[in-house]
NUFILO-296671 format. One line per field, with one value per residue (C-alpha): x, y, z; residue number from 1; residue in three letters. Coordinates in pm, whole numbers, plus 50000, padded with zeros to 5 digits. Each point is the difference from the previous one (the first is absolute). Example, Ala and Ser with C-alpha at 12.3 -4.5 7.8 and 13.67 -1.06 7.14 Angstrom:
BEGIN
u <- 51230;50137 .
v <- 49550;50344 .
w <- 50780;49934 .
pos <- 1;2 .
code <- ALA;SER .
***
This chain:
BEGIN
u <- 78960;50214;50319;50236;50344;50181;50351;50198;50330;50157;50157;50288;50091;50313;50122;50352;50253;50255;50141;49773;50181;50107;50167;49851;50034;49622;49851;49949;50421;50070;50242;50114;49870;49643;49712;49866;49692;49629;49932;50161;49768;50248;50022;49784;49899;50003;49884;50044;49839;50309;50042;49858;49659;49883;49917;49712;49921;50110;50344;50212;50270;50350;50122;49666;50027;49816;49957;50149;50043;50267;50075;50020;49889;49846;50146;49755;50045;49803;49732;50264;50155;50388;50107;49905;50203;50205;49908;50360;50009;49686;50148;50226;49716;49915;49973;49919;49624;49962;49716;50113;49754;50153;49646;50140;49987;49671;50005;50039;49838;49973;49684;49659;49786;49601;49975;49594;49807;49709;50130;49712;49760;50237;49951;49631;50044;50205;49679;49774;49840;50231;49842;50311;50024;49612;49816;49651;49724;49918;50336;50008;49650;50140;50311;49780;49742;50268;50135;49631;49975;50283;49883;49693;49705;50025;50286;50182;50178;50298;50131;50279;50146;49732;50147;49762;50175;49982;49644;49859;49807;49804;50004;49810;49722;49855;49775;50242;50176;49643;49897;50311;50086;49690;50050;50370;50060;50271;50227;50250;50218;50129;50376;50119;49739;49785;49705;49781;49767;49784;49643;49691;50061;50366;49759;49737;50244;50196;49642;50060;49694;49848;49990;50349;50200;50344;50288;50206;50204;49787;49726;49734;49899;49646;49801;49663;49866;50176;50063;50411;50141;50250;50317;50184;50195;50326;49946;49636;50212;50065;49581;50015;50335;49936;49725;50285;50101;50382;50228;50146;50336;50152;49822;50114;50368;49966;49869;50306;50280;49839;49968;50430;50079;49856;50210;50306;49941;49951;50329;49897;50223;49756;49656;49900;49656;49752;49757;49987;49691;50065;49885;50255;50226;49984;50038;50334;50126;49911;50208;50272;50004;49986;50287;49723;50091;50165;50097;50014;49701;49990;49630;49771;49763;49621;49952;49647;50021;50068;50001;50338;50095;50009;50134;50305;50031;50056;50326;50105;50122;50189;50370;50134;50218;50016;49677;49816;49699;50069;49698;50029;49735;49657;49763;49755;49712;49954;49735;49892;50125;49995;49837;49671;50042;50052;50328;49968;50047;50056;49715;49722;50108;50006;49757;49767;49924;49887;50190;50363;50055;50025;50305;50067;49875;49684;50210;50167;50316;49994;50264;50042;50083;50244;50217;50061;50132;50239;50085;50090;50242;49719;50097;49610;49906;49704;49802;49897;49931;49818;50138;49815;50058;50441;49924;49797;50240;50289;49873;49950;50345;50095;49784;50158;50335;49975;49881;50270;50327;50119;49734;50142;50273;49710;50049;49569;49829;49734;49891;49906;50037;49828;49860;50221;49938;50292;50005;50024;50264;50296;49898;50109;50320;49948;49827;50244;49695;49985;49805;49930;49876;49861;50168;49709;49739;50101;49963;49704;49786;50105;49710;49766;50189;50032;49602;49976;50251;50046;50282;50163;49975;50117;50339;50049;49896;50223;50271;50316;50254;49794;50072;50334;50093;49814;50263;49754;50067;49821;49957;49841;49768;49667;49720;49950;49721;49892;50239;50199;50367;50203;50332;50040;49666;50068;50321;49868;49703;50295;50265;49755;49688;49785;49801;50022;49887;50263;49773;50013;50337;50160;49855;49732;50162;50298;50157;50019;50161;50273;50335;50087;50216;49776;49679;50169;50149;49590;50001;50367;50184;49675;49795;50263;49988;49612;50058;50338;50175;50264;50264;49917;49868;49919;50385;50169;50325;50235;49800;49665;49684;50024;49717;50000;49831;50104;49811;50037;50013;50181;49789;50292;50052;49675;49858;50215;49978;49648;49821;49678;50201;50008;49685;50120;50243;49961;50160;50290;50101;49896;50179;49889;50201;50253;49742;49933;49573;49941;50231;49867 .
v <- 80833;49988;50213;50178;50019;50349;50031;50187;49936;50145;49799;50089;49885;50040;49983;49828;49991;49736;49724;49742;49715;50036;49780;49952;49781;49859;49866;49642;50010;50024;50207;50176;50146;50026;50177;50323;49954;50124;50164;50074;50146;50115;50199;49801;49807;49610;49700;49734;49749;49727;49922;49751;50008;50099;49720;49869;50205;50323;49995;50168;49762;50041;50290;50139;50373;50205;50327;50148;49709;49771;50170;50335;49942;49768;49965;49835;49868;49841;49916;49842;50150;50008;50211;50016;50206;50390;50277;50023;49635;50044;50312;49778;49853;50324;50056;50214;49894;49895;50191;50054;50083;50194;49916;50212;49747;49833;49608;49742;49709;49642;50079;49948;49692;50004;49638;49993;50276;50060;50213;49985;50139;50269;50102;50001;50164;50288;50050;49940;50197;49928;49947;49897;50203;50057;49961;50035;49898;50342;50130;49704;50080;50371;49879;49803;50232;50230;49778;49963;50321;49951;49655;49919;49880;49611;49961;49796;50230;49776;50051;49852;50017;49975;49790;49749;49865;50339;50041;49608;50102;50276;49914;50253;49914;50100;50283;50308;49874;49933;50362;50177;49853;49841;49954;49846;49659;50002;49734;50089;49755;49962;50048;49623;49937;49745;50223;50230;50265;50106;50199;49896;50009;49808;49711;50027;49996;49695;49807;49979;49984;49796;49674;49999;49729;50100;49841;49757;50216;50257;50235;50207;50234;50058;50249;49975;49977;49710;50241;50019;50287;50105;49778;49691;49815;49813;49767;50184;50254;49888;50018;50363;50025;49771;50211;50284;50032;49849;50226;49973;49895;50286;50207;49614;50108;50332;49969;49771;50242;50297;49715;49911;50342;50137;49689;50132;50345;49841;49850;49632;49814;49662;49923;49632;50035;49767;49827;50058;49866;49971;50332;50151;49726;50118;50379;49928;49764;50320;50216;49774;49978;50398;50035;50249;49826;50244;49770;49613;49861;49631;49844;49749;49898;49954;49611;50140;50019;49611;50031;50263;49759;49671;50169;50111;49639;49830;50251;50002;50350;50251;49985;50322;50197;50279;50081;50313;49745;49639;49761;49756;50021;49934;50177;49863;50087;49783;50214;50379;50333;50005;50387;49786;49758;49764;49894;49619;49950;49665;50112;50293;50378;50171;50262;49741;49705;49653;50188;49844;50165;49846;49767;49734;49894;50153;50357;49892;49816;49677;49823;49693;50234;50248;49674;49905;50338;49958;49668;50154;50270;50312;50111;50094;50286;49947;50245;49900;50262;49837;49723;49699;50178;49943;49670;49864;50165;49845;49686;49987;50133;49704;49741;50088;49964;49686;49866;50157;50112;50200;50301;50074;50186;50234;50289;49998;50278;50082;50337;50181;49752;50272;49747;49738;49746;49948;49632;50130;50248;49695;49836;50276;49974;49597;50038;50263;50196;50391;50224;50279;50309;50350;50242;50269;49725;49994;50366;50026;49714;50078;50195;49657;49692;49932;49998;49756;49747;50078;50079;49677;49940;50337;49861;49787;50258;50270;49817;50050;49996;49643;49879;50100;49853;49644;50002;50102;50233;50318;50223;50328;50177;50211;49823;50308;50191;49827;50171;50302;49901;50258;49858;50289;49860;49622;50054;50261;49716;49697;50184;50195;49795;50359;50128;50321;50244;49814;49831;49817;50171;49690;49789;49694;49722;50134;49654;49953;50264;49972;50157;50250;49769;49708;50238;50110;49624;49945;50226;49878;49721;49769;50098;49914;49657;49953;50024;49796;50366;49962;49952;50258;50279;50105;50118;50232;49833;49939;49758;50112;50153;50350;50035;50292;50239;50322;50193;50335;49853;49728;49741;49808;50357;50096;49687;50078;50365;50094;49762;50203;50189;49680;50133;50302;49809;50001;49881;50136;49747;49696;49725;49655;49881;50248;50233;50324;49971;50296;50329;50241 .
w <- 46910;49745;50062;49736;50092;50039;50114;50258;49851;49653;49766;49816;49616;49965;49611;49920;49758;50059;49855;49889;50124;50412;50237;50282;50292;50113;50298;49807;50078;49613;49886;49664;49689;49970;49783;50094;50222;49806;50381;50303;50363;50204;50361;50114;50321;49855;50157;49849;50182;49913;50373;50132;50140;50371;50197;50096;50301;49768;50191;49689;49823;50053;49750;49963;49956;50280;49801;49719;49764;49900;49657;49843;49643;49717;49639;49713;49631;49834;50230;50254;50310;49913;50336;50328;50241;50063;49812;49931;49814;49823;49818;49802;49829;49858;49612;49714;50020;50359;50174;50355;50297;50284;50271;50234;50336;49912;50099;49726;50017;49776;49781;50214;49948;50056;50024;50026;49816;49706;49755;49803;50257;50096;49674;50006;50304;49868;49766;50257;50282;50304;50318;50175;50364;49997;50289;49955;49785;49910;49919;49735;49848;49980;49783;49790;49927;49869;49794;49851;49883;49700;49906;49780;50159;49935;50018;50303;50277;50169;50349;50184;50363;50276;50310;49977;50354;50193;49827;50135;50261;49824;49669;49721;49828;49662;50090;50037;49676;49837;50092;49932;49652;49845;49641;49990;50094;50278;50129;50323;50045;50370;50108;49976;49713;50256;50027;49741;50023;49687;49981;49872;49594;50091;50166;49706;49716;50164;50076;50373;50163;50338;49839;49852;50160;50117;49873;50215;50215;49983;50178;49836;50294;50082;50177;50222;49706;49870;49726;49901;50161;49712;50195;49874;50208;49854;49709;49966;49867;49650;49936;50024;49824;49692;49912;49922;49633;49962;49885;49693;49932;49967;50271;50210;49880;50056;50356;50057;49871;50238;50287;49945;49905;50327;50187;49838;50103;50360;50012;49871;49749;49992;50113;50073;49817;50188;49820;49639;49735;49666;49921;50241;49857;49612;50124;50189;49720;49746;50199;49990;49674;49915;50225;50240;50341;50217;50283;50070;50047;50117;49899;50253;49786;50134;50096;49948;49637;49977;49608;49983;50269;49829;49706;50230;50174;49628;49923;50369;50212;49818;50044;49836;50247;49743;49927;50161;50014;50170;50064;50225;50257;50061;50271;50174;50282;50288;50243;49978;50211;50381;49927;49832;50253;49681;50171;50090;50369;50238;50219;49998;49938;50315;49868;49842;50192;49747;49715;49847;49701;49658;49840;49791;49656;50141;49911;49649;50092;49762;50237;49710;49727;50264;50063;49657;49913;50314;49925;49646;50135;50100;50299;50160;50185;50230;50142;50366;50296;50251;50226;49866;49655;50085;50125;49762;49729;50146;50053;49624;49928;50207;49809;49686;50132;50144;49654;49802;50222;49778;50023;50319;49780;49856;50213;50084;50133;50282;49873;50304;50269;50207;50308;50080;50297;50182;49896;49674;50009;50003;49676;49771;50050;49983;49662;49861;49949;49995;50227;49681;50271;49975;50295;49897;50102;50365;50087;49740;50150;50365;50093;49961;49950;50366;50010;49736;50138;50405;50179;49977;49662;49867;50167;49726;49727;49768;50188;49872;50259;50097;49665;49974;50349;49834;49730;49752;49663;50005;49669;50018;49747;50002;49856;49766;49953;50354;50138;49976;49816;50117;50124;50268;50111;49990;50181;50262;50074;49997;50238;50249;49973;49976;49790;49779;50271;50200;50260;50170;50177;50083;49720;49978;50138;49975;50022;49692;49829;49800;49992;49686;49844;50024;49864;49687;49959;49994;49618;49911;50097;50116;49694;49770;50160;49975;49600;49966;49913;50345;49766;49774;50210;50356;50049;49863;49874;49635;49762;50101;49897;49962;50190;50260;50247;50097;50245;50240;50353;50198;50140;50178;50192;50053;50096;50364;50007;49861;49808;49959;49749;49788;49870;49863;49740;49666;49702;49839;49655;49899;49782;49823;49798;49990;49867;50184;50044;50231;50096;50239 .
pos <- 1;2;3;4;5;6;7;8;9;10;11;12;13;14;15;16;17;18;19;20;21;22;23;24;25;26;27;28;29;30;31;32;33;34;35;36;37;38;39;40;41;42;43;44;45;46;47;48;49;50;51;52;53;54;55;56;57;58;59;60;61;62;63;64;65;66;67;68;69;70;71;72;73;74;75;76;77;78;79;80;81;82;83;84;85;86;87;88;89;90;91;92;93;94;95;96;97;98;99;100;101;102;103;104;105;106;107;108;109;110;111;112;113;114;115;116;117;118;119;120;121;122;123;124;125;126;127;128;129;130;131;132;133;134;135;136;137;138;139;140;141;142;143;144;145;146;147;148;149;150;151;152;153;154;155;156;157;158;159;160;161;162;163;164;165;166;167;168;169;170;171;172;173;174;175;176;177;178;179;180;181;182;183;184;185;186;187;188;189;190;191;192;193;194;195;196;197;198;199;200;201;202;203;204;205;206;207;208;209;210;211;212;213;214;215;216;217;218;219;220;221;222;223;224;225;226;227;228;229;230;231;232;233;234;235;236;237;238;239;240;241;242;243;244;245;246;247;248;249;250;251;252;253;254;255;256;257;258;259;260;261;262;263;264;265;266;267;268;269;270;271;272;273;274;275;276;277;278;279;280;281;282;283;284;285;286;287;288;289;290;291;292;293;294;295;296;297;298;299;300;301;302;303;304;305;306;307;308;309;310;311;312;313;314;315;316;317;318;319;320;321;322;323;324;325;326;327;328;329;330;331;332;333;334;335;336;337;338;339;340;341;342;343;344;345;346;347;348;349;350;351;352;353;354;355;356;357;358;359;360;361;362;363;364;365;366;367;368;369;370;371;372;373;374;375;376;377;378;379;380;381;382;383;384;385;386;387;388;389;390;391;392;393;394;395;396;397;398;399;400;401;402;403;404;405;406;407;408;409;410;411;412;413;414;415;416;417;418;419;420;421;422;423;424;425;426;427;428;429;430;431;432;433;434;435;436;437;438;439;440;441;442;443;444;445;446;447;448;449;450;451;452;453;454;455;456;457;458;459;460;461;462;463;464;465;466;467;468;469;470;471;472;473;474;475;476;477;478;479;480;481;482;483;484;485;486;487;488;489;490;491;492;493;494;495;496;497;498;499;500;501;502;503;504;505;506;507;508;509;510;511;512;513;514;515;516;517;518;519;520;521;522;523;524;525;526;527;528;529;530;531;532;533;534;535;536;537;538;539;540;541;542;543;544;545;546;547;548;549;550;551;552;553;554;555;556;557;558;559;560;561;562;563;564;565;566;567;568;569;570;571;572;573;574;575;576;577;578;579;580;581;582;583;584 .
code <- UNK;UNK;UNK;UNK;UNK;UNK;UNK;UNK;UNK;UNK;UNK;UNK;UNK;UNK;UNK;UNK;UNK;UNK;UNK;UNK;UNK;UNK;UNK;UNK;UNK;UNK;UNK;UNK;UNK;UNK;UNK;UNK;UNK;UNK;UNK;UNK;UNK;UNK;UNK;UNK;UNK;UNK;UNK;UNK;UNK;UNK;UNK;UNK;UNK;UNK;UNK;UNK;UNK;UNK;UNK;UNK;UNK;UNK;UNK;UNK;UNK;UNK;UNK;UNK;UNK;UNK;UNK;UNK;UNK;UNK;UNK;UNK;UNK;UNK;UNK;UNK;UNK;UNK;UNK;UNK;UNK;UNK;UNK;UNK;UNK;UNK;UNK;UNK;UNK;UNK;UNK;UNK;UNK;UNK;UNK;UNK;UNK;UNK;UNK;UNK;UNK;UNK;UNK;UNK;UNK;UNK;UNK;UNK;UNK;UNK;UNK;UNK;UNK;UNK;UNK;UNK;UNK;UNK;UNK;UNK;UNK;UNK;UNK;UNK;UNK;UNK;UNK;UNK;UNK;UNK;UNK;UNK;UNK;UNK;UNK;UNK;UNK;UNK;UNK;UNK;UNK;UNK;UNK;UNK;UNK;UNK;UNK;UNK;UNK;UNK;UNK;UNK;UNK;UNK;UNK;UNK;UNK;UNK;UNK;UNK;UNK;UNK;UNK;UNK;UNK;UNK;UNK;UNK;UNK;UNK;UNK;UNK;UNK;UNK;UNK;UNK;UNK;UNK;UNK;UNK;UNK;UNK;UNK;UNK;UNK;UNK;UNK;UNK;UNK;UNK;UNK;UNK;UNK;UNK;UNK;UNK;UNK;UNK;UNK;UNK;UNK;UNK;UNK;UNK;UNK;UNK;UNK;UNK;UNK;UNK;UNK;UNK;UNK;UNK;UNK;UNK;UNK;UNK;UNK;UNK;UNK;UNK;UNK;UNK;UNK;UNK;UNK;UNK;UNK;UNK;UNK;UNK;UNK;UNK;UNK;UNK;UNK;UNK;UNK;UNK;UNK;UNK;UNK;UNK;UNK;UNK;UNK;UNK;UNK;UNK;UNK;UNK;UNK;UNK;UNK;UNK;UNK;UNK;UNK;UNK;UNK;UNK;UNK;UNK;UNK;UNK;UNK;UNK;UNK;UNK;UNK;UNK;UNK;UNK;UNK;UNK;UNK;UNK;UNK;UNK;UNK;UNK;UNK;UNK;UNK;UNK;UNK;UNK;UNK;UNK;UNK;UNK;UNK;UNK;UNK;UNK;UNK;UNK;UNK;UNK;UNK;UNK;UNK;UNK;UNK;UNK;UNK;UNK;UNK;UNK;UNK;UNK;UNK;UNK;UNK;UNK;UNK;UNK;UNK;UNK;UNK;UNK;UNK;UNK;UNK;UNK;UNK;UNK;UNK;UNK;UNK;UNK;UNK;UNK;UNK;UNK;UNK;UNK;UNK;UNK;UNK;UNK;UNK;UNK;UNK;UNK;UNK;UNK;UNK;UNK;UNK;UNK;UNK;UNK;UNK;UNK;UNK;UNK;UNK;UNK;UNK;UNK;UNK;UNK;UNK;UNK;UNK;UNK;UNK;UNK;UNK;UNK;UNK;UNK;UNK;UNK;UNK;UNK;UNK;UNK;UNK;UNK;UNK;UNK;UNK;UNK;UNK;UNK;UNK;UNK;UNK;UNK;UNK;UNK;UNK;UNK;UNK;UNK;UNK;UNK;UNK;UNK;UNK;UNK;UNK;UNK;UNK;UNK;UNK;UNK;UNK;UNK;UNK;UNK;UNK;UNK;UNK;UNK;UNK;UNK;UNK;UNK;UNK;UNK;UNK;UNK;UNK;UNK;UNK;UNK;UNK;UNK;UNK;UNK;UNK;UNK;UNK;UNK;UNK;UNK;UNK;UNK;UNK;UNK;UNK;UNK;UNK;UNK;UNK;UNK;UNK;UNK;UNK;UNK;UNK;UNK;UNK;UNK;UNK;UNK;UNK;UNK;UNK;UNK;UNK;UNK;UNK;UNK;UNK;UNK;UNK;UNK;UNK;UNK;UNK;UNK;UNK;UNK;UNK;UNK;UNK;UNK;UNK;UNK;UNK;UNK;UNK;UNK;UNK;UNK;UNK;UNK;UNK;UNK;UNK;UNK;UNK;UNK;UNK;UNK;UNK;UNK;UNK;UNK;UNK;UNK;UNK;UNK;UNK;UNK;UNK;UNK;UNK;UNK;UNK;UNK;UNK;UNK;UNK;UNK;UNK;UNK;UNK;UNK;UNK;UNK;UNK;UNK;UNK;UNK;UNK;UNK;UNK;UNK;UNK;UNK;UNK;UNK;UNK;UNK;UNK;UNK;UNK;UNK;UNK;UNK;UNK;UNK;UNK;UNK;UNK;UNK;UNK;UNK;UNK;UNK;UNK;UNK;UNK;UNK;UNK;UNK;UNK;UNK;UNK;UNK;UNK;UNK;UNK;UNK;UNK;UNK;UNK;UNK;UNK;UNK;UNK;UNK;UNK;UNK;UNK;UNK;UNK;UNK .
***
């Protein structure tokens, strides 16, 4: 569910009339007579996240704070941090027309990354009827039936949310939908977007019937009957879903603005949008232009749409620092979800003997056309969740090195890397490849994964300490819609390895949890990385990005003394670019 911030702490704007020109002595070590700063947040707890990182085994670094921070306030102009440090300092930066924030003890913290979501279907599924957190078949009918009554009969009735993981073993069918809302087409697209569920008119108006084959990668299920049963099953999906009229542009734009407004609000200076077409493309590069972007967003473009791809292989990545939108990714899918059992696995699922899972060019990755664009300068993200799905991945992350050296320098990406055998986990760090990870997966797949994969398997899966141990870089992020982005959520799952009723008490596997420090590094310092930002954001230091979170609790203190109140943050302020883009 998607959850609006409110805040526990008041924030103070303090007006000022000084001189417009201060001296002021800054933690960069220069010295002497400086412009007025545009803002100032002081009285605050700041961590800056300049030290250096914990080590491998989480132990912290030598002149790592513990609580409280390691600064008291943050001075801005013109987009760039010019202060970090006292309270007392920062006031000499004050001028006639700098806006000062007095947050009142909240924790400031370098501007959060999401370094894997989809905007765009957030922002459908802000219009949409939301079906995360339901748990039955009949509670979903309910919301969609509702939603019938204010639409026009005809007219197609989208959903979006179901757990199509938590829901594999008892999947619906199209009766109850059929019978409860017969005379609107309806699509429900699952949680992670690998399974859908649609009733009767969705199936007639798309054509699917008992003789339509299913695509590579895909499964059309069928009843006693050998009638479909209203579910699609990974790349099955896009029948159902192409029949759905595309948006327009500017409903595509609009739907994106809500999506990055709502990220703002939630605390999130850039997204790391994963997988864009050249629809999604045109609508971002629109925004740019109109000046609408109210955070960073960093594009992946589809590998799926080959033609926006090729286009983007002749004129090579984008390598403008300054822009709000920087393209120079591509996304691609290697296997399905472990949830769909679409996951590609080295032997049989534990809950489905004969059965692997689905990879390969067989699911959409065109592995000739992926190397060229990392041979010219793409860095790739992968998508891979199932053992063989890492291996296999890696093994052509290898290939491509060992034909051109230098792609080893691309910073590549195994989004997910959810099941990892052991054999495996080494050759990340050998590769210099990233392990891009959702904390919210772990306690939100918990309840089944261990049936799909056994109980030696899952020792290799969500396996973060593991990774770290191997040398390997980790990035956190929240696959968004598919799951929930709420930082207090993401680092509640990364620290305690529990879900949001807190269960289990001492966490799954608790193993592999991570320190405070190293969880928010996950949406700071490690994201910045993933998208060649480190030495523009990710800290909070002089010369910077203005980029900055403020919000109403203290992880670092609370991650030792009561970490189930991690889920009771919320956001205070958010910066990009200097720009204040959400005040509680």
């Amino acid at each position: 569910m998607i959850r609006r911030s409110s805040s526990r702490v008041v924030i103070t704007v303090i007006a000022v009339a000084t001189a417009a020109t201060v001296t002021a002595a800054c933690s960069s070590g220069r010295s002497g007579p400086s412009p007025a700063a545009d803002l100032i947040i002081t009285n605050g707890r700041v961590y800056s996240m300049a030290w250096p990182e914990p080590g491998p085994d989480g132990s912290p670094a030598v002149g790592a704070p513990a609580t409280g921070g390691d600064a008291e306030a943050v001075a801005v102009r013109g987009g760039t941090i010019v202060f970090v440090g006292s309270a007392d300092a920062a006031d000499r930066f004050r001028g006639e027309s700098t806006r000062v924030i007095d947050v009142a003890g909240a924790t400031v913290l370098p501007g959060l990354i999401d370094s894997h979501t989809h905007v765009g279907n957030l922002g459908a599924l802000l219009e949409r009827v939301g079906l995360v957190d339901v748990q039955t078949e009949e509670e979903a009918v309910a919301l969609v039936a509702e939603r019938a009554k204010d639409v026009p009969a005809g007219e197609w009735i989208v959903g979006q949310g179901w757990d199509e993981g938590a829901w594999a073993n008892r999947y619906p069918t199209m009766a109850l939908l059929t019978e409860r809302v017969p005379n609107h087409p309806v699509f429900m697209r699952s949680l992670h977007s690998f399974a859908a569920w649609g009733n009767r008119m969705a199936f007639e108006r798309a054509g699917i019937t008992a003789d339509t084959p299913a695509p590579t990668g895909g499964e059309i299920l069928l009843g006693p009957d050998g009638q479909p049963t209203g579910i699609l099953l990974n790349r099955a999906t896009t029948l159902l879903e192409d029949a759905i009229p595309t948006p327009t542009t500017d409903q595509l734009k609009t739907r994106l603005v809500t999506a990055l407004t709502q990220m703002a609000n939630d605390g999130f200076v850039a997204v790391h949008e994963a997988g864009l077409d050249a629809t999604e493309m045109a609508a971002f590069e629109a925004l740019e232009r109109e000046g609408r972007l109210p955070i960073r967003v960093y594009a992946m473009l589809s590998a799926r749409d080959t033609e926006l791809s090729r286009a983007w292989l002749a004129k090579g990545p984008d390598r403008d620092r300054d822009s709000l939108l920087v393209t120079r990714s591509v996304k691609a899918f290697y296997d399905g979800a472990l949830g769909s059992r679409g996951a590609r696995m080295i032997e049989d699922y534990s809950d489905r003997p004969g059965y692997t899972g689905v990879s390969g060019t067989d699911y959409g990755f065109d592995e000739a056309l992926v190397a060229d664009m990392m041979k010219a300068g793409f860095q790739v993200g992968i998508h891979a969740i199932g053992d063989a799905g890492n291996r296999e991945t890696l093994n052509f992350i290898e290939r491509v090195i060992a034909e051109d050296p230098g792609v080893r320098g691309g910073r590549h990406r195994i989004e997910h890397a959810q099941v990892v055998h052991p054999d495996d986990i080494p050759r990340f760090a050998a590769l210099g490849v990233i392990a891009s990870m959702e904390p919210a997966h772990a306690v939100e797949d918990m309840t089944w994964a261990e049936d799909r994969v056994g109980p030696e398997r899952i020792k290799g899966a969500y396996a973060w300490r593991t990774l770290r141990k191997a040398g390997a870089r980790l990035a956190f992020n929240s696959d968004n819609p598919g799951s929930d982005h709420n930082i207090f959520y993401g680092l509640h799952a990364a620290i305690t390895r529990r879900d949001k009723q807190r269960q289990p008490a001492d966490g799954w596997y608790p193993e592999q949890r991570m320190t405070a420090d190293e969880a928010i590094r996950g949406y700071t310092t490690w994201g910045a990385y993933a998208g060649f930002a480190e030495a523009e954001t990710g800290i909070l230091a002089p010369d910077r990005w203005a980029d900055i979170t403020v919000m109403d609790i203290d992880p670092f203190a609370l991650a030792t003394t009561d970490p189930g109140a991690i889920l009771d943050g919320s956001i205070v302020l958010t910066i990009s670019n200097g720009q204040v883009v959400y005040e509680k």
